[in-house]
ZADO-1210 file (C-alpha; in nm, 4 decimals, padded with zeros to 6 digits):
<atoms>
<atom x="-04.3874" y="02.8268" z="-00.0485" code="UNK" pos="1"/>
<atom x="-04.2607" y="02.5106" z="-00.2864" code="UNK" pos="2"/>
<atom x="-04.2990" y="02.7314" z="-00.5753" code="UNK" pos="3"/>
<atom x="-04.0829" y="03.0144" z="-00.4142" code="UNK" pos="4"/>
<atom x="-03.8282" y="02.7247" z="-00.3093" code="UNK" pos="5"/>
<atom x="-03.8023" y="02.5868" z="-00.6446" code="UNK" pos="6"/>
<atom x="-03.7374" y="02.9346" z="-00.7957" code="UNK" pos="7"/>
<atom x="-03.4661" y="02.9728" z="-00.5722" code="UNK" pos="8"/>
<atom x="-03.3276" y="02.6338" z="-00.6810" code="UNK" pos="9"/>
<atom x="-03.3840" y="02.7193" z="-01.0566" code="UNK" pos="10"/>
<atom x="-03.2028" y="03.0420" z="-00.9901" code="UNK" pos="11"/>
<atom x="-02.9150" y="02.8749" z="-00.8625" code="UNK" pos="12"/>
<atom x="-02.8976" y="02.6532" z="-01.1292" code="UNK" pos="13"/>
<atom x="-02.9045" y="02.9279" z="-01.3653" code="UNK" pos="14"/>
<atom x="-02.6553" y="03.1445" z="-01.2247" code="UNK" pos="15"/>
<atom x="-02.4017" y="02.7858" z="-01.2457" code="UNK" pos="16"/>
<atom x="-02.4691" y="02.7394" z="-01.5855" code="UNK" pos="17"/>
<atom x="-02.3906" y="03.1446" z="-01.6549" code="UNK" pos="18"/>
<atom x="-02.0805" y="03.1018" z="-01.4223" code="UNK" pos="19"/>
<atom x="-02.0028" y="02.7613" z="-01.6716" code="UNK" pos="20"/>
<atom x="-02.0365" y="02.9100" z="-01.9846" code="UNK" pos="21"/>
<atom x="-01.8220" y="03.1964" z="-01.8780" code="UNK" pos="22"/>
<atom x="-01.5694" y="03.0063" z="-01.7613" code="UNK" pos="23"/>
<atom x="-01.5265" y="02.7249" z="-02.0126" code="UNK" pos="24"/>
<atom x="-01.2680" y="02.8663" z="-02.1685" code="UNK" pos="25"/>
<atom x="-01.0378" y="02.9559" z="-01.9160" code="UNK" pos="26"/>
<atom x="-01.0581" y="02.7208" z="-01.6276" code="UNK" pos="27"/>
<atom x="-01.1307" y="02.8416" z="-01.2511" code="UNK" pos="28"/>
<atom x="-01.1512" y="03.0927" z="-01.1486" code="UNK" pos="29"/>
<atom x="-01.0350" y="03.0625" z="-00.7529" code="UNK" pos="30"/>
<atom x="-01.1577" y="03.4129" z="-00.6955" code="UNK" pos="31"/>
<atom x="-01.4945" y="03.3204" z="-00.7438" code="UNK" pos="32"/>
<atom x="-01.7086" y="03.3254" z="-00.3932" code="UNK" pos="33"/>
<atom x="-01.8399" y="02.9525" z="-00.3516" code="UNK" pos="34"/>
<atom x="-02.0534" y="02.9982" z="-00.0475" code="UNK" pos="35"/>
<atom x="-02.3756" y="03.0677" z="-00.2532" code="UNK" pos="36"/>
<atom x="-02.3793" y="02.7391" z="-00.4110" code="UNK" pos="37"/>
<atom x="-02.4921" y="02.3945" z="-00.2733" code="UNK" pos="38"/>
<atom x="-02.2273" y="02.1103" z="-00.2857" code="UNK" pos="39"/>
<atom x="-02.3855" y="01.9875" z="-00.5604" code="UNK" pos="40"/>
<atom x="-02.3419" y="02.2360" z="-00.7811" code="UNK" pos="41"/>
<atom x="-01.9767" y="02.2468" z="-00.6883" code="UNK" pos="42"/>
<atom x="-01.9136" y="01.8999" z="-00.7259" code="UNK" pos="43"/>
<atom x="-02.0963" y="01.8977" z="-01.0805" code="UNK" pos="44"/>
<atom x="-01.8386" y="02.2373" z="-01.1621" code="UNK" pos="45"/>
<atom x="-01.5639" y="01.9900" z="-01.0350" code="UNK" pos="46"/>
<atom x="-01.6964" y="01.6905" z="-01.2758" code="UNK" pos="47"/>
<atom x="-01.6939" y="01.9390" z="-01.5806" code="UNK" pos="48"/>
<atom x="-01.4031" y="02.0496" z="-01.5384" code="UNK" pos="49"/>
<atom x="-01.2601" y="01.6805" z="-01.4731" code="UNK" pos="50"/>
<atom x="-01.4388" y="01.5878" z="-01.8295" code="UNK" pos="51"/>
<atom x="-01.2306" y="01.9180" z="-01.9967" code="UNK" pos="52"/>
<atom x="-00.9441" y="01.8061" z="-01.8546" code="UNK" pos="53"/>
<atom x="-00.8513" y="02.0734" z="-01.6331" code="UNK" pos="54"/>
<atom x="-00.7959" y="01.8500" z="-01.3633" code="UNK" pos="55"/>
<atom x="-00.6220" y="02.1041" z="-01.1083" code="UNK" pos="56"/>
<atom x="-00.8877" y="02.3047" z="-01.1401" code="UNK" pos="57"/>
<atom x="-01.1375" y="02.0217" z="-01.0602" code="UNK" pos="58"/>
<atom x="-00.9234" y="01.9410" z="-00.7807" code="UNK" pos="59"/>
<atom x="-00.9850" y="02.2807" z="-00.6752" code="UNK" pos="60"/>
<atom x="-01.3627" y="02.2799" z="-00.6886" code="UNK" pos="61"/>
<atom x="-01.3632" y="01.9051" z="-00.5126" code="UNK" pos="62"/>
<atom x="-01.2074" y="02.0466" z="-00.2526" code="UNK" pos="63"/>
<atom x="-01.3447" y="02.3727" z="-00.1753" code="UNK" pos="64"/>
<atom x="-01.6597" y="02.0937" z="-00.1190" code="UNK" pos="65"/>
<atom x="-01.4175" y="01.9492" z="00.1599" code="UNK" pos="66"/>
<atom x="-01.4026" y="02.3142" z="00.3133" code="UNK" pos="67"/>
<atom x="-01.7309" y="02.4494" z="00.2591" code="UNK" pos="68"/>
<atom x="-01.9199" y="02.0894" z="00.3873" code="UNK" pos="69"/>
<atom x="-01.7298" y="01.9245" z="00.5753" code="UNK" pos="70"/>
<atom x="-01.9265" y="01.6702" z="00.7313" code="UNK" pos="71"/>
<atom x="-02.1565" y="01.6467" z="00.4067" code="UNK" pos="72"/>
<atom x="-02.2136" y="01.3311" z="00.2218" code="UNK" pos="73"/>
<atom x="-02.0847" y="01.5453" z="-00.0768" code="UNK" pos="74"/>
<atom x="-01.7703" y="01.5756" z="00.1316" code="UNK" pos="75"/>
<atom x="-01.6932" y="01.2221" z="00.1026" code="UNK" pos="76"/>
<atom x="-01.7680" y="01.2222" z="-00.2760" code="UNK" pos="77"/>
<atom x="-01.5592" y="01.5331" z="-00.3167" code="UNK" pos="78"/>
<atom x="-01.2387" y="01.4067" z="-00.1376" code="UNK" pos="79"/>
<atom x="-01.2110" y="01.0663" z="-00.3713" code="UNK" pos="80"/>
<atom x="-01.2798" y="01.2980" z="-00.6689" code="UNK" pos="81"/>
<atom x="-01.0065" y="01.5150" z="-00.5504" code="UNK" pos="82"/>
<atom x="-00.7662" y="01.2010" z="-00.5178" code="UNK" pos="83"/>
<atom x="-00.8621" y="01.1161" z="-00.8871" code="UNK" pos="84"/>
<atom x="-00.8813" y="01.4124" z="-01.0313" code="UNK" pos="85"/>
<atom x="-00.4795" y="01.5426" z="-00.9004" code="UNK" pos="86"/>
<atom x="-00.4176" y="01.1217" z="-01.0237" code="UNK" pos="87"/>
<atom x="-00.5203" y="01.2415" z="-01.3922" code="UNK" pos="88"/>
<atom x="-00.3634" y="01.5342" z="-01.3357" code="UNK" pos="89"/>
<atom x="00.0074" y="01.3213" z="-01.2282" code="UNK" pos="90"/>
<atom x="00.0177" y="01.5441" z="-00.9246" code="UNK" pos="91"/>
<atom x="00.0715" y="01.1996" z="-00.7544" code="UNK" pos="92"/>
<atom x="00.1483" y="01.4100" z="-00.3928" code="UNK" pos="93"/>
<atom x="-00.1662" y="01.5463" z="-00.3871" code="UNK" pos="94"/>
<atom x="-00.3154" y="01.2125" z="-00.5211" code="UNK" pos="95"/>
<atom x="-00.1981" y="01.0447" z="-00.2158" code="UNK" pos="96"/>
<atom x="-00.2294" y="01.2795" z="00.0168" code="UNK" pos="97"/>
<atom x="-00.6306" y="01.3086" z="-00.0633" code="UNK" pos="98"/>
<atom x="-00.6369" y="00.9362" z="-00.0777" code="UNK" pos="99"/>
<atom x="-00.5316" y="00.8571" z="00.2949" code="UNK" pos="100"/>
<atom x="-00.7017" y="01.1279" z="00.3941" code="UNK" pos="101"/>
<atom x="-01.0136" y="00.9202" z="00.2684" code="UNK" pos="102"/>
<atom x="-00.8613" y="00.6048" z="00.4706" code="UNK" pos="103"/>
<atom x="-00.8361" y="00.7824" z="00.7658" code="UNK" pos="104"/>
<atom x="-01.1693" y="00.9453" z="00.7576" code="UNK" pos="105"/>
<atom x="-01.3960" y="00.6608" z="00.6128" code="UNK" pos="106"/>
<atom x="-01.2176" y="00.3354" z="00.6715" code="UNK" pos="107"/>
<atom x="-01.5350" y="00.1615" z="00.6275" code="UNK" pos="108"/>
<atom x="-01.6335" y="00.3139" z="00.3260" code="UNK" pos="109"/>
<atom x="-01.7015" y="00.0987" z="-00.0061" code="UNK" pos="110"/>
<atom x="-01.4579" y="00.3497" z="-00.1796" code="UNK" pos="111"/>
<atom x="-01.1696" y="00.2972" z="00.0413" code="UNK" pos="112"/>
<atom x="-01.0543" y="00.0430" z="-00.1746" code="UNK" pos="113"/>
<atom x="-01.0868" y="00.2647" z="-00.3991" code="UNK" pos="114"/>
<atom x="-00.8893" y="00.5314" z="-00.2567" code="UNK" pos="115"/>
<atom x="-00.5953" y="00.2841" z="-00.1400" code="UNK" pos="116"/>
<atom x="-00.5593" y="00.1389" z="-00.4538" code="UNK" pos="117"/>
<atom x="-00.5122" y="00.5172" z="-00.5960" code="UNK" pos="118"/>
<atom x="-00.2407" y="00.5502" z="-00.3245" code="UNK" pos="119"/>
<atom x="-00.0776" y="00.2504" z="-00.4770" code="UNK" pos="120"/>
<atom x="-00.1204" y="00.3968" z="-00.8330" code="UNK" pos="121"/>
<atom x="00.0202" y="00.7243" z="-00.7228" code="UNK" pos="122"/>
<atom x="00.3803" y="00.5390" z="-00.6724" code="UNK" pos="123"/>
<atom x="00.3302" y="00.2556" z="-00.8997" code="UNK" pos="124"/>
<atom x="00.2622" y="00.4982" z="-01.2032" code="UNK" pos="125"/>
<atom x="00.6194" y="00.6616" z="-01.1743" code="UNK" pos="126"/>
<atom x="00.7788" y="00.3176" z="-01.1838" code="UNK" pos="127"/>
<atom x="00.9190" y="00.3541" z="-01.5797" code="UNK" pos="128"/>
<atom x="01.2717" y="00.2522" z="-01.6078" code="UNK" pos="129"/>
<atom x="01.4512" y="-00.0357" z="-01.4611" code="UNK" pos="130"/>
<atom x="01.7632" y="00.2234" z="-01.4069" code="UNK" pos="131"/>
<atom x="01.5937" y="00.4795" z="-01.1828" code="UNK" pos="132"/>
<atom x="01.5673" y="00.4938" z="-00.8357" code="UNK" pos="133"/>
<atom x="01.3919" y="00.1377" z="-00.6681" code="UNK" pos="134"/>
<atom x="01.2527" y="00.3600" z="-00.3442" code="UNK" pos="135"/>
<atom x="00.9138" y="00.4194" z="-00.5469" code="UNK" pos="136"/>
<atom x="00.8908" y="00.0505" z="-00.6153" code="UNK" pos="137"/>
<atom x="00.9601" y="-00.0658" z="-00.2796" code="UNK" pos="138"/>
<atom x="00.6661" y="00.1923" z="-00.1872" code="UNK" pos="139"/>
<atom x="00.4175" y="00.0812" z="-00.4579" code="UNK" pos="140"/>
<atom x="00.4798" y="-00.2603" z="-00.3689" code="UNK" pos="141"/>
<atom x="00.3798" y="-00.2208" z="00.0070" code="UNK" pos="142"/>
<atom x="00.0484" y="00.0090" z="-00.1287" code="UNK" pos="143"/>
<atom x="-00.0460" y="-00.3106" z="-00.3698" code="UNK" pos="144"/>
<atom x="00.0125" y="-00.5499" z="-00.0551" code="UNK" pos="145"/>
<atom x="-00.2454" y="-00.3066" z="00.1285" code="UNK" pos="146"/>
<atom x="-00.4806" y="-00.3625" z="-00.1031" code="UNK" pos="147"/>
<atom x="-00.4435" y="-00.6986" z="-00.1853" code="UNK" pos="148"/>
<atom x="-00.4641" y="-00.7993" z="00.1798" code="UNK" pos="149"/>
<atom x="-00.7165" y="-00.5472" z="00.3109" code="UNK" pos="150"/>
<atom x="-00.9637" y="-00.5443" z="00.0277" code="UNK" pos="151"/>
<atom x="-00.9088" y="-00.8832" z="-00.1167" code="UNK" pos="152"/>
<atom x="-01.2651" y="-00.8811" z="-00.2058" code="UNK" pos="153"/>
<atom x="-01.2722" y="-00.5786" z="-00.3775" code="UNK" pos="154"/>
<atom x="-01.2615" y="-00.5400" z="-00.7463" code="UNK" pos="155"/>
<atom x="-00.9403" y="-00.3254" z="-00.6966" code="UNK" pos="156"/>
<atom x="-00.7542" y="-00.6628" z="-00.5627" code="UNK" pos="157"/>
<atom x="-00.7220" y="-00.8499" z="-00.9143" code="UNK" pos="158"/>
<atom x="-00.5806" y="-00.5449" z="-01.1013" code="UNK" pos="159"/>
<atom x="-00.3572" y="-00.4759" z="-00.7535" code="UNK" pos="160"/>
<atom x="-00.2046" y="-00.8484" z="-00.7882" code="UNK" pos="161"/>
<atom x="-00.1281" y="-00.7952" z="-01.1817" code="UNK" pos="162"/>
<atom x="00.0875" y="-00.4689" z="-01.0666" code="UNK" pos="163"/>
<atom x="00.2180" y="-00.6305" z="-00.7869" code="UNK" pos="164"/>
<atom x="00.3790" y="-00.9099" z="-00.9837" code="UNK" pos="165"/>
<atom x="00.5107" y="-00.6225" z="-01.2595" code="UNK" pos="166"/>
<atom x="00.6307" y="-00.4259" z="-00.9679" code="UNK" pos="167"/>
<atom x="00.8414" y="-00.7362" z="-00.8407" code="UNK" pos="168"/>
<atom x="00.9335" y="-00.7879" z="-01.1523" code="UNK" pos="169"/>
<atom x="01.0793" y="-00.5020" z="-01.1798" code="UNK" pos="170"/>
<atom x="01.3003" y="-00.5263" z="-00.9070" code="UNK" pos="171"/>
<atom x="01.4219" y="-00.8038" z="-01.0062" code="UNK" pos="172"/>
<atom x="01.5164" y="-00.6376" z="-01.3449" code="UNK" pos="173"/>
<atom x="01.7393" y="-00.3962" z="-01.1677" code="UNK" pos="174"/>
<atom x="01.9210" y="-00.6420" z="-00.9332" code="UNK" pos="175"/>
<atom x="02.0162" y="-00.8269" z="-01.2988" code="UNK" pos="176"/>
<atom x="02.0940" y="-00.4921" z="-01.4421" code="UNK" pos="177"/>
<atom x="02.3654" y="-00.4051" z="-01.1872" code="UNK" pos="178"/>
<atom x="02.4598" y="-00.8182" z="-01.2021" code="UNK" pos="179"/>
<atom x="02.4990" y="-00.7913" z="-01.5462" code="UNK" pos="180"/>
<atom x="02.7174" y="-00.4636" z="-01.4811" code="UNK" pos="181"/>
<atom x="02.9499" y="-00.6158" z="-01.2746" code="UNK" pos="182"/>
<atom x="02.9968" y="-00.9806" z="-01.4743" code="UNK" pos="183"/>
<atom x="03.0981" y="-00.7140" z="-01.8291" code="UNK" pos="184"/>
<atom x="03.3945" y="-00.5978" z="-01.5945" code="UNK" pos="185"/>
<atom x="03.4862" y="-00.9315" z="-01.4384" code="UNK" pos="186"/>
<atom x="03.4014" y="-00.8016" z="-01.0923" code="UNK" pos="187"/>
<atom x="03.2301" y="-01.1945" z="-01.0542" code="UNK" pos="188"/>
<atom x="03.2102" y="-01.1944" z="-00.6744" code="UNK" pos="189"/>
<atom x="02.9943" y="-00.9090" z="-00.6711" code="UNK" pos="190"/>
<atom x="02.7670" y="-01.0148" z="-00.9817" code="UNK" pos="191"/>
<atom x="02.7271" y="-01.3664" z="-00.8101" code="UNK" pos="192"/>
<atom x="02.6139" y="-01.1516" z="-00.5027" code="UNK" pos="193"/>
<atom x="02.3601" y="-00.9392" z="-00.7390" code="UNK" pos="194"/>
<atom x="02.2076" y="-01.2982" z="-00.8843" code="UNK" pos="195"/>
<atom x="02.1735" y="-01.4966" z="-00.5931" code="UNK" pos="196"/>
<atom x="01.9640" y="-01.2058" z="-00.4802" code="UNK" pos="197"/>
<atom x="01.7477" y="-01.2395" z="-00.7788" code="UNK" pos="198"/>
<atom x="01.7307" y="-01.6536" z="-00.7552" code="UNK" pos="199"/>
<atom x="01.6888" y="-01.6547" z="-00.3589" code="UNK" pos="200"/>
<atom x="01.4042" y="-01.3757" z="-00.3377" code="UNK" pos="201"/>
<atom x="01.2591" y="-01.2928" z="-00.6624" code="UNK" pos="202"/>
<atom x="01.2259" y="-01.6548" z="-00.8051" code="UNK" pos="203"/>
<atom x="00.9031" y="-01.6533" z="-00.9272" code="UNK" pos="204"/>
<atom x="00.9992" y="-01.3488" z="-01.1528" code="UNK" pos="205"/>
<atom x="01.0713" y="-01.3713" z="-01.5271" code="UNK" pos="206"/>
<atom x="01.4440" y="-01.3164" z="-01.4210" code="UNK" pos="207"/>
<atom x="01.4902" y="-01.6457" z="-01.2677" code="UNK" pos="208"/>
<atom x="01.6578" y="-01.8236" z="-01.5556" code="UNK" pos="209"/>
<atom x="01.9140" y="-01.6047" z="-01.6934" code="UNK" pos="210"/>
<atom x="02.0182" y="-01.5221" z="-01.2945" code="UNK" pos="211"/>
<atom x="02.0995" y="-01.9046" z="-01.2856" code="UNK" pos="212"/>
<atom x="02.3158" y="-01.9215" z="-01.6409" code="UNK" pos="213"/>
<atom x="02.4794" y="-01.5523" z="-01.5269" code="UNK" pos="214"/>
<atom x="02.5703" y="-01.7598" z="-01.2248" code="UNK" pos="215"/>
<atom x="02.6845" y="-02.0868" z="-01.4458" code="UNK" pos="216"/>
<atom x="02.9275" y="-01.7629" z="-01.6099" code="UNK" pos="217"/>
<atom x="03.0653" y="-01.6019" z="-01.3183" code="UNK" pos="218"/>
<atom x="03.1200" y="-01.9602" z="-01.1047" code="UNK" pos="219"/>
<atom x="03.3198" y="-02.1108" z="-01.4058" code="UNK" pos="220"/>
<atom x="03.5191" y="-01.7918" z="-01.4085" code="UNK" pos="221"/>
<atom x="03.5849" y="-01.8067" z="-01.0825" code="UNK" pos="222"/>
<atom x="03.7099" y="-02.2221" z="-01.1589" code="UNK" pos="223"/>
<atom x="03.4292" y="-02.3180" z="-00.9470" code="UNK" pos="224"/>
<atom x="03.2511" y="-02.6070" z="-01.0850" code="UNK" pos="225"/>
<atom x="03.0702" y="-02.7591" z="-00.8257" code="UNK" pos="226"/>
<atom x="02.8205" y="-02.4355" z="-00.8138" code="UNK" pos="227"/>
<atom x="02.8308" y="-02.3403" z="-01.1795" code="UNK" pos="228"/>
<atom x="02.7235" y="-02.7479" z="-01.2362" code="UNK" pos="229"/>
<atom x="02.4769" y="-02.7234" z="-00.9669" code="UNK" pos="230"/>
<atom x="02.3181" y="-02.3798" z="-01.1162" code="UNK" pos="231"/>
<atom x="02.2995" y="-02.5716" z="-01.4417" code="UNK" pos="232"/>
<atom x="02.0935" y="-02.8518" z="-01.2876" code="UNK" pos="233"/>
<atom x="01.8823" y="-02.5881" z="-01.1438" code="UNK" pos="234"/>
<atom x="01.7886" y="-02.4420" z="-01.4922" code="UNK" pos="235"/>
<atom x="01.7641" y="-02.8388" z="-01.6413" code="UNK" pos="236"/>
<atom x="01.4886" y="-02.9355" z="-01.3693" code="UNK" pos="237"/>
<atom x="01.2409" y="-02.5809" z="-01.4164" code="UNK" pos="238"/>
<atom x="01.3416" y="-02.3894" z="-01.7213" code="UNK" pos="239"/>
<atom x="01.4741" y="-02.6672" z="-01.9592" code="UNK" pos="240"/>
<atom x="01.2981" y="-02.5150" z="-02.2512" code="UNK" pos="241"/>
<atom x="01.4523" y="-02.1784" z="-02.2041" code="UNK" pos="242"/>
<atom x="01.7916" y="-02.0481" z="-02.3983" code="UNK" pos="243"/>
<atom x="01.9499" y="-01.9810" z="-02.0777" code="UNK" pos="244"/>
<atom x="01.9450" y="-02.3807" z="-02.0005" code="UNK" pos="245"/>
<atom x="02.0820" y="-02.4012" z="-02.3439" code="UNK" pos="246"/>
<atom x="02.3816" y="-02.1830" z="-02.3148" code="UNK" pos="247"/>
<atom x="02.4275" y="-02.2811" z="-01.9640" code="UNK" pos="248"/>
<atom x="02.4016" y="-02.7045" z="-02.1108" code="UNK" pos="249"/>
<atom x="02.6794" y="-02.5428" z="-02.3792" code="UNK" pos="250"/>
<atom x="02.8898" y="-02.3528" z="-02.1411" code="UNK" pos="251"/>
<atom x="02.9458" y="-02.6795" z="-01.9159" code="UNK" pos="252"/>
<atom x="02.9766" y="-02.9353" z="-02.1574" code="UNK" pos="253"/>
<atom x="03.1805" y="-02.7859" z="-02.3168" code="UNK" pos="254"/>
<atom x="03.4672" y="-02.7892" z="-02.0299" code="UNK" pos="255"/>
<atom x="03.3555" y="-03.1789" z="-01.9886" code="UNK" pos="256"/>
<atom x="03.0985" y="-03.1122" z="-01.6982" code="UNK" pos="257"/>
<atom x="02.7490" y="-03.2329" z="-01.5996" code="UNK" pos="258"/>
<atom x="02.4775" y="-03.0320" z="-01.5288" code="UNK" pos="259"/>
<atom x="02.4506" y="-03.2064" z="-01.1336" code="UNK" pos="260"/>
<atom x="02.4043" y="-03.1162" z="-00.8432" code="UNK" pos="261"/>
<atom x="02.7868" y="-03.1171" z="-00.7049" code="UNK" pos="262"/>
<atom x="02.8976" y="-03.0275" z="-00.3333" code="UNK" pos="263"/>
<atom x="02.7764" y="-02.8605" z="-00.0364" code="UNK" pos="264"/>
<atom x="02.6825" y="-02.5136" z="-00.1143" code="UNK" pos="265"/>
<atom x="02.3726" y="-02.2529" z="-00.1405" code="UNK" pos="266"/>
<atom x="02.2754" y="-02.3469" z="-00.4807" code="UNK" pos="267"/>
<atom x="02.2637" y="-02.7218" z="-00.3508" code="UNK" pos="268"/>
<atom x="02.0005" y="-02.6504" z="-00.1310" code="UNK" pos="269"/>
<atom x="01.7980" y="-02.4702" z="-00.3487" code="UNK" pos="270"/>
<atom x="01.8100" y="-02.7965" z="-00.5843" code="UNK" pos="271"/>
<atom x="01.7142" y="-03.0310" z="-00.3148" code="UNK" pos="272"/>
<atom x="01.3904" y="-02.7903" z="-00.2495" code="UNK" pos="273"/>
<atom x="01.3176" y="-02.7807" z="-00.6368" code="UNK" pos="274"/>
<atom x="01.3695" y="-03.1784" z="-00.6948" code="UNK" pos="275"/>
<atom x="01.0860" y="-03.1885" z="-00.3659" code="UNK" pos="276"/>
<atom x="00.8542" y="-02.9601" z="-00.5520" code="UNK" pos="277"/>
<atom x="00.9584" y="-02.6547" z="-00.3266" code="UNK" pos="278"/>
<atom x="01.1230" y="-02.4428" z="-00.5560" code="UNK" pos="279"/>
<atom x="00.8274" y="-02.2212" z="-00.6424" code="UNK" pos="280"/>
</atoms>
């Protein structure tokens, strides 16, 4: 009776490998009736195609696993696997949508970290240029915060906080973009709006510095000194070693002013929490 069973088995095995070799060439073939082979053998047609790089048709295999088994342990497997393998494949929709379907199904898992941190890839991986749309940042950022603070453990959470702090960055970068816009066409009132943005809530980004000498430029245009000399005094206490303190230091001095803190205003109170040790 073993020896009949592990016939059976061998047959199967063969009739994969046939069905491999066959196919090699040309990818899946989605005719092909499934039903006769054990998830294992699917899910190691899934994996070969994943290694050819056919990764739709991987995809496809991992997830006829999901239909045929269901509520198999190769199930599981498959679905991450299918999350990956559409991730290769930039189908980031299908990426995502296979990832929270792990979530949902095995919260517990050890590869829901895993698959969250995919979900966060599957936004944070169209992030490219600082002129397109922010919506996908705003989304990856929110994944990465998932991550960060649900798996902080994991070995997902270091790499998550790296991308986090690019993906901030990068907001940042298009709030000085449009800034930078609108001080080229004199428009100062709404380039002081654009800056302050980037010095109140994205200080700890590499955008800090030049926000505070853009806003040294548009306040002096504007004739008001007692905020450009206060955002000078700003970039004197935490980024004297910078070129923006240095054309900011230029700028000022120039029209006989001191880089001070001077009046009662936003950027006052932003000195006052820096000079304290609050400023970052």
């Amino acid at each position: 009776m073993i020896g009949s069973r592990a016939w059976v088995r061998g047959l199967g095995v063969l009739i994969l490998a046939v069905s491999l070799s066959a196919c090699g060439n040309r990818g899946a073939d989605r005719t092909q009736d499934l039903e006769g082979f054990t998830p294992e053998q699917i899910f190691e047609r899934g994996e070969f195609e994943l290694a050819e790089n056919r990764t739709e048709d991987a995809a496809f295999y991992f997830s006829e696993i999901e239909r045929l088994y269901p509520y198999s342990s190769w199930a599981k497997r498959a679905l991450i696997m299918q999350a990956f393998a559409y991730h290769s494949g930039k189908d980031y929709p299908e990426s995502r949508a296979a990832a929270q379907r792990f979530i949902d199904f095995y919260p517990a898992d050890d590869d829901a970290a895993y698959a969250q941190y995919l979900l966060a890839l599957s936004y944070y991986d169209q992030i490219d240029e600082v002129g397109r749309d922010q919506g996908l940042t705003f989304q990856a950022l929110q994944a990465l915060r998932t991550v960060i603070e649900v798996y902080p453990e994991s070995e997902y959470a270091t790499a998550a906080i790296l991308k986090f702090d690019l993906a901030f960055n990068h907001l940042a970068g298009k709030e000085m973009e449009i800034g930078r816009y609108y001080l080229r066409r004199d428009h100062y009132t709404a380039a002081i709006n654009r800056f302050r943005v980037v010095v109140e809530d994205f200080q700890t980004t590499t955008h800090t510095a030049e926000a505070l000498h853009r806003l040294v430029e548009a306040y002096l245009s504007l004739g008001l000194v007692n905020e450009a000399q206060t955002a000078g005094a700003i970039l004197g206490h935490n980024y004297q070693s910078t070129d923006w303190y240095q054309d900011s230091y230029r700028l000022l001095t120039a029209q006989g002013l001191k880089l001070r803190d001077s009046g009662n205003n936003w950027l006052s109170q932003i000195y006052r929490q820096s000079i304290k040790g609050e400023w970052l």
